[in-house]
Structure formats: structure tokens, C-alpha cells
mmCIF file of the N, C-alpha and C atoms, coordinates in Angstrom:
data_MODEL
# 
_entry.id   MODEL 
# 
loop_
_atom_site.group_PDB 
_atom_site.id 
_atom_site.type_symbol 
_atom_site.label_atom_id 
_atom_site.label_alt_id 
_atom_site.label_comp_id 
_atom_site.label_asym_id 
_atom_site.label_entity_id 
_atom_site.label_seq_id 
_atom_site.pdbx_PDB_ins_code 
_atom_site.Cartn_x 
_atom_site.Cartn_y 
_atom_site.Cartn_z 
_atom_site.occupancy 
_atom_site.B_iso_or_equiv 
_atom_site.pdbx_formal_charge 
_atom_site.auth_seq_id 
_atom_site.auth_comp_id 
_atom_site.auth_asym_id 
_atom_site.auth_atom_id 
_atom_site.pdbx_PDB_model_num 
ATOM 1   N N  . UNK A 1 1  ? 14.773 -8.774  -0.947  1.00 0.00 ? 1  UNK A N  1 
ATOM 2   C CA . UNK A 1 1  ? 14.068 -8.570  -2.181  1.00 0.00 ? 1  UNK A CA 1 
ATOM 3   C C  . UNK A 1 1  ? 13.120 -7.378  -2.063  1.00 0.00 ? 1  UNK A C  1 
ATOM 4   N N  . UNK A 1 2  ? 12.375 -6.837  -0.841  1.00 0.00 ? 2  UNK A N  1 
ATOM 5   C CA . UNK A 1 2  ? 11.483 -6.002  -0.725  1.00 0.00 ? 2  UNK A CA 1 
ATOM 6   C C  . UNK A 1 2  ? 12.442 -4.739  -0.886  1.00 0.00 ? 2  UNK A C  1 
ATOM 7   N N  . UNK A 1 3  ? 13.693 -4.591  -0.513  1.00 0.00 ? 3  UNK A N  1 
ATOM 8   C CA . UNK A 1 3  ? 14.230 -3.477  -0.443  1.00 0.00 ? 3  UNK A CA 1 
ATOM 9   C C  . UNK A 1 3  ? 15.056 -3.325  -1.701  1.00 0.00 ? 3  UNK A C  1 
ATOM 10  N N  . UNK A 1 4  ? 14.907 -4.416  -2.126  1.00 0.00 ? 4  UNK A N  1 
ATOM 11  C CA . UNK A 1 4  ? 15.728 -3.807  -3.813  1.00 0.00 ? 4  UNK A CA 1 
ATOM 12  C C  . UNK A 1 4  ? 15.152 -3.300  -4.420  1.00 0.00 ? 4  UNK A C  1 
ATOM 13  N N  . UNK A 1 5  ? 13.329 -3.558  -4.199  1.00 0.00 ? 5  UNK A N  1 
ATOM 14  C CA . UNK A 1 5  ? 12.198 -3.244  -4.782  1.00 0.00 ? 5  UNK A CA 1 
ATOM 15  C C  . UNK A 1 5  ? 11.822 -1.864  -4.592  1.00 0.00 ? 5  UNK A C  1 
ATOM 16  N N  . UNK A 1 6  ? 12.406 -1.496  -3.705  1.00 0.00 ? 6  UNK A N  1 
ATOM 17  C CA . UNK A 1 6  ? 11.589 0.025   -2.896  1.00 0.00 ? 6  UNK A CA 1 
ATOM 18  C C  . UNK A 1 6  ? 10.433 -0.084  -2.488  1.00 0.00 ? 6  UNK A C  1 
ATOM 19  N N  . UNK A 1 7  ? 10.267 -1.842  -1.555  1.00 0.00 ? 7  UNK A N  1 
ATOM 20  C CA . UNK A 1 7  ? 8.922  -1.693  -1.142  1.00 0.00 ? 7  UNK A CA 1 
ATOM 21  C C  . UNK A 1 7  ? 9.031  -1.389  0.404   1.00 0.00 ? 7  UNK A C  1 
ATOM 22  N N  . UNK A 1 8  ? 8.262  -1.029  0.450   1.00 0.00 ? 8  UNK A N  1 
ATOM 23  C CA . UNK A 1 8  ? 8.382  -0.635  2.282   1.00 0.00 ? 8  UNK A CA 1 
ATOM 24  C C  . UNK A 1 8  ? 7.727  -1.722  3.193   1.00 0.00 ? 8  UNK A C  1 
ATOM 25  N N  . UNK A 1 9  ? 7.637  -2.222  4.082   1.00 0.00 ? 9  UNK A N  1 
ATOM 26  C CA . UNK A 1 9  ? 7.561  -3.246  4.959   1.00 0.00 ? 9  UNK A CA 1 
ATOM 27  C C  . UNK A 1 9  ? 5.730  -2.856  5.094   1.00 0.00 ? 9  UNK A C  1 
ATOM 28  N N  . UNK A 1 10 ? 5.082  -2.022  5.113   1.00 0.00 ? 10 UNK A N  1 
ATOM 29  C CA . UNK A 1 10 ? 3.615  -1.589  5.020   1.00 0.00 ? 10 UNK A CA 1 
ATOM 30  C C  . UNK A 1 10 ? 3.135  -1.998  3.498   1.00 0.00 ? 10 UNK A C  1 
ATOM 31  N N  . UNK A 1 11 ? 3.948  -1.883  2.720   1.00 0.00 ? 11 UNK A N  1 
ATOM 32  C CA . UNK A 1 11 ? 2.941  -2.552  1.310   1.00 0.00 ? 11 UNK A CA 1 
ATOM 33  C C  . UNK A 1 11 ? 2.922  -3.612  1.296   1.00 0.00 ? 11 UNK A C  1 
ATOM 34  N N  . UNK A 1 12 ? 4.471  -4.116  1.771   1.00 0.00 ? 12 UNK A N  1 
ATOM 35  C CA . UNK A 1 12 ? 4.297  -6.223  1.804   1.00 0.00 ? 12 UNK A CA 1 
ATOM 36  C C  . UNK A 1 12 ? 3.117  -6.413  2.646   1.00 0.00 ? 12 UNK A C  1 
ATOM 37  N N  . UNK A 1 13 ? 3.278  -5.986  4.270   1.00 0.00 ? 13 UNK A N  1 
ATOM 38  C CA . UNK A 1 13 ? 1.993  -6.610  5.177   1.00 0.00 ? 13 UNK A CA 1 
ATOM 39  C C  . UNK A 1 13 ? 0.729  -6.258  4.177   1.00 0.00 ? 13 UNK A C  1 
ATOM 40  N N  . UNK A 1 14 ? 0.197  -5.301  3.719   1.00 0.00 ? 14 UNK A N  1 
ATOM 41  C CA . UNK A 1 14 ? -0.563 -5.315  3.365   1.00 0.00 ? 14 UNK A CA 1 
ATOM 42  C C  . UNK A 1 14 ? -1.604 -6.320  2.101   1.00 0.00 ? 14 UNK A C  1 
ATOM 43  N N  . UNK A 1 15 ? -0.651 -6.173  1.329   1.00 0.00 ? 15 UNK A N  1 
ATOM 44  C CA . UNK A 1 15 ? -0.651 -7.268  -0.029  1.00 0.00 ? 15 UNK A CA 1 
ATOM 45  C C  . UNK A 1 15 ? -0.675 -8.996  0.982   1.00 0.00 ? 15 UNK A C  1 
ATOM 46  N N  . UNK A 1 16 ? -0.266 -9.214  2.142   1.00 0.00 ? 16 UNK A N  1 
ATOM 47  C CA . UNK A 1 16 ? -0.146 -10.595 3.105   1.00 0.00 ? 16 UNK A CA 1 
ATOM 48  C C  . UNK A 1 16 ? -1.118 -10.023 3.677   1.00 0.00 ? 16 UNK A C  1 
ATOM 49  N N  . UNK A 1 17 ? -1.752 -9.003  4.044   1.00 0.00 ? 17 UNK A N  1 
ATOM 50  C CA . UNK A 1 17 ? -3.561 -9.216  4.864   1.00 0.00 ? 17 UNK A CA 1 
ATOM 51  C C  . UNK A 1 17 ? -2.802 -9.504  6.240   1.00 0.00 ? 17 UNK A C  1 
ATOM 52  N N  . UNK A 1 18 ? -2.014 -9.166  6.693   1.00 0.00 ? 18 UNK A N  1 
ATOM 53  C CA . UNK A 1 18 ? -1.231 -9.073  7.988   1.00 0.00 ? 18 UNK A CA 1 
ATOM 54  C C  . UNK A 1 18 ? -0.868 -7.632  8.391   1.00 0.00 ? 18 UNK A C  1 
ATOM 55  N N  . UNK A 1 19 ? -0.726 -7.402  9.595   1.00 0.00 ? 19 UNK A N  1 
ATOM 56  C CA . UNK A 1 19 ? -0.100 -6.085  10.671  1.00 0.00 ? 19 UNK A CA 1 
ATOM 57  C C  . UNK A 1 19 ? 1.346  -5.823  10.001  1.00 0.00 ? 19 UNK A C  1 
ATOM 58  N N  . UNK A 1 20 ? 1.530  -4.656  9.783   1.00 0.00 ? 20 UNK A N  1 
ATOM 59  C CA . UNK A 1 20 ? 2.879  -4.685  9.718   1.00 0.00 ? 20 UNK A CA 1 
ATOM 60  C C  . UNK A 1 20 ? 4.138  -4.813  10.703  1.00 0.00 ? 20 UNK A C  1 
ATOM 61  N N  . UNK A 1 21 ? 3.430  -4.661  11.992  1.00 0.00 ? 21 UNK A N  1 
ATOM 62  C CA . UNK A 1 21 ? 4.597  -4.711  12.720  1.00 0.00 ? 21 UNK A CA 1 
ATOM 63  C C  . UNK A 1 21 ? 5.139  -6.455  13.125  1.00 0.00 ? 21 UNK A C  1 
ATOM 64  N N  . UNK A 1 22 ? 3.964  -7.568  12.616  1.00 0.00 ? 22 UNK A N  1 
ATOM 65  C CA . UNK A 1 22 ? 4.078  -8.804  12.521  1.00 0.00 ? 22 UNK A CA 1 
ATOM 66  C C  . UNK A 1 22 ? 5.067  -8.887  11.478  1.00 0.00 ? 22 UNK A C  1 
ATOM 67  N N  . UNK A 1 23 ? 5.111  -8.436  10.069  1.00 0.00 ? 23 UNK A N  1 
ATOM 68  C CA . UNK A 1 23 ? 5.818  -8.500  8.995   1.00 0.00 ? 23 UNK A CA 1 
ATOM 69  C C  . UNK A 1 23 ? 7.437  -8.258  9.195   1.00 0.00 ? 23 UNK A C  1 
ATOM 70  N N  . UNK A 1 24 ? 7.039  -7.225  9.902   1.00 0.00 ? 24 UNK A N  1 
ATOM 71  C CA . UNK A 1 24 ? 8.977  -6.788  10.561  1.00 0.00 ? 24 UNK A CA 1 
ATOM 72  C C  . UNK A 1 24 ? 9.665  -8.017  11.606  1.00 0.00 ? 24 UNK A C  1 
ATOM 73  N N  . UNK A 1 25 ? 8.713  -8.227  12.170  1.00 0.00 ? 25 UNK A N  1 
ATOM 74  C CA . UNK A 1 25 ? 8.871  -9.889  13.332  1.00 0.00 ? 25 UNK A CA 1 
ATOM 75  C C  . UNK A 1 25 ? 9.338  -10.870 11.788  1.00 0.00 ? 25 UNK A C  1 
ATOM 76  N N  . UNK A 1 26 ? 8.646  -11.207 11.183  1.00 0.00 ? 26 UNK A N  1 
ATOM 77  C CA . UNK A 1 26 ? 9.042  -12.269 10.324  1.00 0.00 ? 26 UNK A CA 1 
ATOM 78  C C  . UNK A 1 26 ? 10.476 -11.553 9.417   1.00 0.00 ? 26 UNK A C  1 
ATOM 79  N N  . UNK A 1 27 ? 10.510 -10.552 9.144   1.00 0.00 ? 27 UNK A N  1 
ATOM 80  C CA . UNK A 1 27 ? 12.053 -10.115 8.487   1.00 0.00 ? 27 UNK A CA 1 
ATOM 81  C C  . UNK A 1 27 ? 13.144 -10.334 9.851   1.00 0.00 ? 27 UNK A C  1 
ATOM 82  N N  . UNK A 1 28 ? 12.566 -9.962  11.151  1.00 0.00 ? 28 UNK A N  1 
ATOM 83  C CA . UNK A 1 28 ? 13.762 -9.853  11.936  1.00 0.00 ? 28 UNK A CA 1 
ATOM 84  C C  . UNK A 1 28 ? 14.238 -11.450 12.575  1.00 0.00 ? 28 UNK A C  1 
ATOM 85  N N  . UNK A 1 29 ? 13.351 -12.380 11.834  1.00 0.00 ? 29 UNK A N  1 
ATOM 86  C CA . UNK A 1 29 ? 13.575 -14.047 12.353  1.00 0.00 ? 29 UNK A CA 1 
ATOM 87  C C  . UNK A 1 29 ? 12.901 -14.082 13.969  1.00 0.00 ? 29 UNK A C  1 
ATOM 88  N N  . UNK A 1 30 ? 12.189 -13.189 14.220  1.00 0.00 ? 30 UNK A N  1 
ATOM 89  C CA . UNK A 1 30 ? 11.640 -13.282 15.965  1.00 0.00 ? 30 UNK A CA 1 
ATOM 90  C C  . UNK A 1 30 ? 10.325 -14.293 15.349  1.00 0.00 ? 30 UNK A C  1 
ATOM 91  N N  . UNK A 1 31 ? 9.562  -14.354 14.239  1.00 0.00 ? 31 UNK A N  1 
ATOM 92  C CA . UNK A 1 31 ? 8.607  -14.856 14.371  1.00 0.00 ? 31 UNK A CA 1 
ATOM 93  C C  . UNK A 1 31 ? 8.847  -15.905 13.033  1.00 0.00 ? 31 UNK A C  1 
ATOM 94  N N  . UNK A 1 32 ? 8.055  -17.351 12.746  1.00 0.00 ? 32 UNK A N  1 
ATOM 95  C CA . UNK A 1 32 ? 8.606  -18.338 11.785  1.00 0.00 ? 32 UNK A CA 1 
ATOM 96  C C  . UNK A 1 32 ? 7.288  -17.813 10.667  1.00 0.00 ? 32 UNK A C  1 
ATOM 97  N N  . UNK A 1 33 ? 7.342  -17.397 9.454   1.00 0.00 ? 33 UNK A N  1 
ATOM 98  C CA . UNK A 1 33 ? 6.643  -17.033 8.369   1.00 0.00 ? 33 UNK A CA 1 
ATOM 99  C C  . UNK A 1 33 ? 6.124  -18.889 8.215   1.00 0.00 ? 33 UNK A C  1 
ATOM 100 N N  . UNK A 1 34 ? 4.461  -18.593 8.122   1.00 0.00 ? 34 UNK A N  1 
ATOM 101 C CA . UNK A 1 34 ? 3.681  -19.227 8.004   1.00 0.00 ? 34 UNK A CA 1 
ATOM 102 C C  . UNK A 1 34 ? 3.514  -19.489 6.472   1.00 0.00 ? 34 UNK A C  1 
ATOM 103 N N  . UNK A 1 35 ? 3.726  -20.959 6.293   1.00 0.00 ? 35 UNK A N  1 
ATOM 104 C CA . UNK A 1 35 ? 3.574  -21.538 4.947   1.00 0.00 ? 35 UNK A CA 1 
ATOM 105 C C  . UNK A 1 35 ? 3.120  -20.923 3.702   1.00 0.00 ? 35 UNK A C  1 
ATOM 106 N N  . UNK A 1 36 ? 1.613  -20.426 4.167   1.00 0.00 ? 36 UNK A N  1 
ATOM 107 C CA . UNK A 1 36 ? 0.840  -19.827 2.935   1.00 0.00 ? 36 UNK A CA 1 
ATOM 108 C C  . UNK A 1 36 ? 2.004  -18.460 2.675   1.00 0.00 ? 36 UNK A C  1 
ATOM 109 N N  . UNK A 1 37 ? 1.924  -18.051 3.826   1.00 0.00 ? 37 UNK A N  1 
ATOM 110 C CA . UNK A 1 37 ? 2.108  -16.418 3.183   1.00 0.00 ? 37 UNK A CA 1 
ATOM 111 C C  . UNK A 1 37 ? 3.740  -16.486 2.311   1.00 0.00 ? 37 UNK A C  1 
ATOM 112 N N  . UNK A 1 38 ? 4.559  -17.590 2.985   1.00 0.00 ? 38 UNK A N  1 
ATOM 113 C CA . UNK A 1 38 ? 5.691  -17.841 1.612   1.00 0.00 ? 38 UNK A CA 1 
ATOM 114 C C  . UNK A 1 38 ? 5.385  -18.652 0.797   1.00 0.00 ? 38 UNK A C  1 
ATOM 115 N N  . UNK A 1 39 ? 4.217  -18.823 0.265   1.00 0.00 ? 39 UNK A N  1 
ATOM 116 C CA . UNK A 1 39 ? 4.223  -18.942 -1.020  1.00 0.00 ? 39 UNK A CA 1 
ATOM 117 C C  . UNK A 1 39 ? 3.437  -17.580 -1.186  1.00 0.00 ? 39 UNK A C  1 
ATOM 118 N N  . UNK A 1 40 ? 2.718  -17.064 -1.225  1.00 0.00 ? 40 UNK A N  1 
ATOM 119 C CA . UNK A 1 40 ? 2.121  -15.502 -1.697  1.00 0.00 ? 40 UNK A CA 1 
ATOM 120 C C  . UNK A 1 40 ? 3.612  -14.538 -1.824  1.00 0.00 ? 40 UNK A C  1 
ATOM 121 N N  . UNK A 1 41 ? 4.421  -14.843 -0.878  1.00 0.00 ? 41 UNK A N  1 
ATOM 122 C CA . UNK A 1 41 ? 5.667  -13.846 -1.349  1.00 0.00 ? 41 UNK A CA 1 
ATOM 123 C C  . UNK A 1 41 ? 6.342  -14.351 -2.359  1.00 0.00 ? 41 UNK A C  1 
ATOM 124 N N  . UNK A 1 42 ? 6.624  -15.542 -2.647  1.00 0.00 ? 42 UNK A N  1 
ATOM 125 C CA . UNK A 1 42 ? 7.158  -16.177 -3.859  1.00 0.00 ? 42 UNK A CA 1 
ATOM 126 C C  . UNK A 1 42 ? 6.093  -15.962 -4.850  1.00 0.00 ? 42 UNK A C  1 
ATOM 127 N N  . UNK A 1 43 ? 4.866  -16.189 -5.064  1.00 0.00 ? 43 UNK A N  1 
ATOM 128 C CA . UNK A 1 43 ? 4.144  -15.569 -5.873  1.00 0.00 ? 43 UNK A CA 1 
ATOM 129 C C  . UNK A 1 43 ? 4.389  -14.083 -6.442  1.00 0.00 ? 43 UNK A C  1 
ATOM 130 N N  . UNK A 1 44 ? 4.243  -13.358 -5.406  1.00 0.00 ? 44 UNK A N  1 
ATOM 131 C CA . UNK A 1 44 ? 4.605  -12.003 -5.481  1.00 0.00 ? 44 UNK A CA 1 
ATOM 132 C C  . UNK A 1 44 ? 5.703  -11.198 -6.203  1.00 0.00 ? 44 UNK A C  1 
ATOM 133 N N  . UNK A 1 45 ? 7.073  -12.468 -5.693  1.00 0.00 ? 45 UNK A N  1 
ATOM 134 C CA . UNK A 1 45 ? 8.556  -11.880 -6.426  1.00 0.00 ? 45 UNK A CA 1 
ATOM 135 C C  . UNK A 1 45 ? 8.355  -12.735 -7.555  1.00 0.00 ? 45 UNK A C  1 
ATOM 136 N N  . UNK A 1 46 ? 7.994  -13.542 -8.075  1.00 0.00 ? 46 UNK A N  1 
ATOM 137 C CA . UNK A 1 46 ? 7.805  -14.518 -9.296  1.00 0.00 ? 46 UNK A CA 1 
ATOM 138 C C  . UNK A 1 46 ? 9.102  -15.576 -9.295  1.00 0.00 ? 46 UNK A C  1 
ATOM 139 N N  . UNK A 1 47 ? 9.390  -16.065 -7.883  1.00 0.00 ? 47 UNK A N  1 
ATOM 140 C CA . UNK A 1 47 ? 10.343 -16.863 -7.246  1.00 0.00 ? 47 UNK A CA 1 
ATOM 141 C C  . UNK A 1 47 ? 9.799  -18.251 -6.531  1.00 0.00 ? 47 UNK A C  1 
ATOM 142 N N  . UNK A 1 48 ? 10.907 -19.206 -7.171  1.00 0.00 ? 48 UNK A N  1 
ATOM 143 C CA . UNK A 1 48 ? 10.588 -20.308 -6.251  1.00 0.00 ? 48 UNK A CA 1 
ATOM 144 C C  . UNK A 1 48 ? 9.992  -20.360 -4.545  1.00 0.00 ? 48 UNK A C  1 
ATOM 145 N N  . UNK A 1 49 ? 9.641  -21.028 -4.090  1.00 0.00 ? 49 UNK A N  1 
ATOM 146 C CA . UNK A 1 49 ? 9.712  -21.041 -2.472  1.00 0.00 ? 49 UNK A CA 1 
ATOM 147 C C  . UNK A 1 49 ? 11.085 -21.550 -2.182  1.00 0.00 ? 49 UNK A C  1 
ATOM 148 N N  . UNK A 1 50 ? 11.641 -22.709 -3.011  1.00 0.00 ? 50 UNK A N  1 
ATOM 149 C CA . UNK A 1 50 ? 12.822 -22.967 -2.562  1.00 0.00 ? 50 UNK A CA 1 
ATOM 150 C C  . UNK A 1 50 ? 14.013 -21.351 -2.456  1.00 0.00 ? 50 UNK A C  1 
ATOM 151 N N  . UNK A 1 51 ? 13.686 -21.121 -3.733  1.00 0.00 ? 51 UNK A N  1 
ATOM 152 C CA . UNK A 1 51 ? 14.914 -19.879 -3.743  1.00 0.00 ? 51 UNK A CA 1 
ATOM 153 C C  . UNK A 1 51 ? 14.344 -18.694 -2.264  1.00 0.00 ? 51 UNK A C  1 
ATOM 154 N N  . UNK A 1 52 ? 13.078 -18.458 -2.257  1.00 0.00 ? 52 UNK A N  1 
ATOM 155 C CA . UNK A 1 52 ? 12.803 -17.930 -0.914  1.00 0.00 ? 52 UNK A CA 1 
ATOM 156 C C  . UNK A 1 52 ? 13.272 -18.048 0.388   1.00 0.00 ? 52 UNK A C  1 
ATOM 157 N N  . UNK A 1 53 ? 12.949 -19.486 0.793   1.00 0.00 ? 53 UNK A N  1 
ATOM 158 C CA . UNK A 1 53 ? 13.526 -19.862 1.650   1.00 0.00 ? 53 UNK A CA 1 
ATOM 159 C C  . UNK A 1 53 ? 15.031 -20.283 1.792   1.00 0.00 ? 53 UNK A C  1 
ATOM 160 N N  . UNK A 1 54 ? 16.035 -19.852 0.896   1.00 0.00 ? 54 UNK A N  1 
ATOM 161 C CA . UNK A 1 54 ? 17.172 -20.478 1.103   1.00 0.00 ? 54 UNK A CA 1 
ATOM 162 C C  . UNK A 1 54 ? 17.548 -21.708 0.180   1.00 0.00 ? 54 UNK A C  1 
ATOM 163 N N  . UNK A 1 55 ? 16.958 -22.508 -0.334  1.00 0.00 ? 55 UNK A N  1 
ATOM 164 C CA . UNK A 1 55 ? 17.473 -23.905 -0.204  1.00 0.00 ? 55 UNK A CA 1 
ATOM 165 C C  . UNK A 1 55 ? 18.039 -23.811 -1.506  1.00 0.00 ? 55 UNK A C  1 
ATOM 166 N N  . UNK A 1 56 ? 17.936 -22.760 -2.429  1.00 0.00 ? 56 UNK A N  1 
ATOM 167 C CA . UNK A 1 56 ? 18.465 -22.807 -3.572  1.00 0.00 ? 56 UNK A CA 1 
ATOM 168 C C  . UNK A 1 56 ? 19.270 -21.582 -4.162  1.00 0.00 ? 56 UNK A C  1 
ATOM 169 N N  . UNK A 1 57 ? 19.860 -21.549 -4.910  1.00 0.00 ? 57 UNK A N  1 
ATOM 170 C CA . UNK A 1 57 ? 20.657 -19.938 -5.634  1.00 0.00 ? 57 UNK A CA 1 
ATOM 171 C C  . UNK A 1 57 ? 19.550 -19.312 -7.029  1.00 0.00 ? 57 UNK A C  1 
ATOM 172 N N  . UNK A 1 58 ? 19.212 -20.330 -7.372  1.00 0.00 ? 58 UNK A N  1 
ATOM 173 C CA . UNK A 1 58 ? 18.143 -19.978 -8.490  1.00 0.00 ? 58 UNK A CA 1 
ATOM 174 C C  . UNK A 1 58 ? 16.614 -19.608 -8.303  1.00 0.00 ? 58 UNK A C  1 
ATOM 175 N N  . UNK A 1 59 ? 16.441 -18.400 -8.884  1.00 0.00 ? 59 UNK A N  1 
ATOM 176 C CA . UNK A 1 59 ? 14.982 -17.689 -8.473  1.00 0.00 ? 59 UNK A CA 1 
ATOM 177 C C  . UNK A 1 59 ? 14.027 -18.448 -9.520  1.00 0.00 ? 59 UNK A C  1 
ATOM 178 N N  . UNK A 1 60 ? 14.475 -19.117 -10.671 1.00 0.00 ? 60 UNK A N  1 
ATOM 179 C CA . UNK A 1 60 ? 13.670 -19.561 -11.510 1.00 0.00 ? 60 UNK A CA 1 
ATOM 180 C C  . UNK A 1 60 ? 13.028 -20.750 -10.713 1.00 0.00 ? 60 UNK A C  1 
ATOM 181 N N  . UNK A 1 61 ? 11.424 -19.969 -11.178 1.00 0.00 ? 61 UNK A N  1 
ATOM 182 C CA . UNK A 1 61 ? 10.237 -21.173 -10.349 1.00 0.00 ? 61 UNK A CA 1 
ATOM 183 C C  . UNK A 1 61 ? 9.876  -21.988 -11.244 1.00 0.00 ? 61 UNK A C  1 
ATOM 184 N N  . UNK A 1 62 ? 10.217 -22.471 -12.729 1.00 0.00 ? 62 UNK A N  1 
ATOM 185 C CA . UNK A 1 62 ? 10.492 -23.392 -13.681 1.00 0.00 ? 62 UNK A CA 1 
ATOM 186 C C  . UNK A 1 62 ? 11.545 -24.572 -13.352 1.00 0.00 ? 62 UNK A C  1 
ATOM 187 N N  . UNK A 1 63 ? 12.166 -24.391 -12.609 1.00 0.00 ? 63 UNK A N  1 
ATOM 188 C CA . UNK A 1 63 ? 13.161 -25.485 -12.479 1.00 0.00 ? 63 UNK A CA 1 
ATOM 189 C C  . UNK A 1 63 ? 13.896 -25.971 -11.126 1.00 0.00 ? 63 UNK A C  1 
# 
């Protein structure tokens, strides 16, 4: 989603109040993304946490 966006891996960490080179750890699966900050990225994309994390096909956070 960040790269469909044209966001660069330095604006996400930033907008998460995190290092960016931590941020690239959590895209590359080396490190497990901490609760809060997926919901601030689901906040962010205006997406479920479920659809974030996988568990769903639908981005709508209504249903």
C-alpha cells in the first residue's frame, strides 16, 4: 500500500514516530509490527486492521 502510494519507507517511519530502518525490518517480516502502530497504519490507509493484516480481502473498515 505504501508503494502504490509513492510513499517512501522515511514518511511512513516518520508519521509511526519510529527509525526508519526499524520500518524496513517490519516490511521485510525480520521484526513483528507492534499492535498500536497497525492500527495507526490502518488509520492512515483508511483500512480495516483485519484487511491489514491479512485476514480479510475487503479494505472497508465499516464492515
Amino acid at each position: 500500500m505504501r508503494e502504490d502510494r509513492d510513499l517512501t519507507q522515511k514518511q511512513i517511519s516518520e508519521m509511526l514516530v519510529c527509525d526508519q530502518s526499524l520500518y524496513s525490518k517490519y516490511e521485510r517480516r525480520e521484526r513483528e509490527v507492534p499492535l498500536a502502530l497497525i492500527v495507526k497504519l490502518a488509520d492512515f490507509y483508511g483500512v480495516s486492521v483485519d484487511y491489514l493484516i491479512g485476514r480479510t480481502n475487503n479494505p472497508d473498515i465499516n464492515k
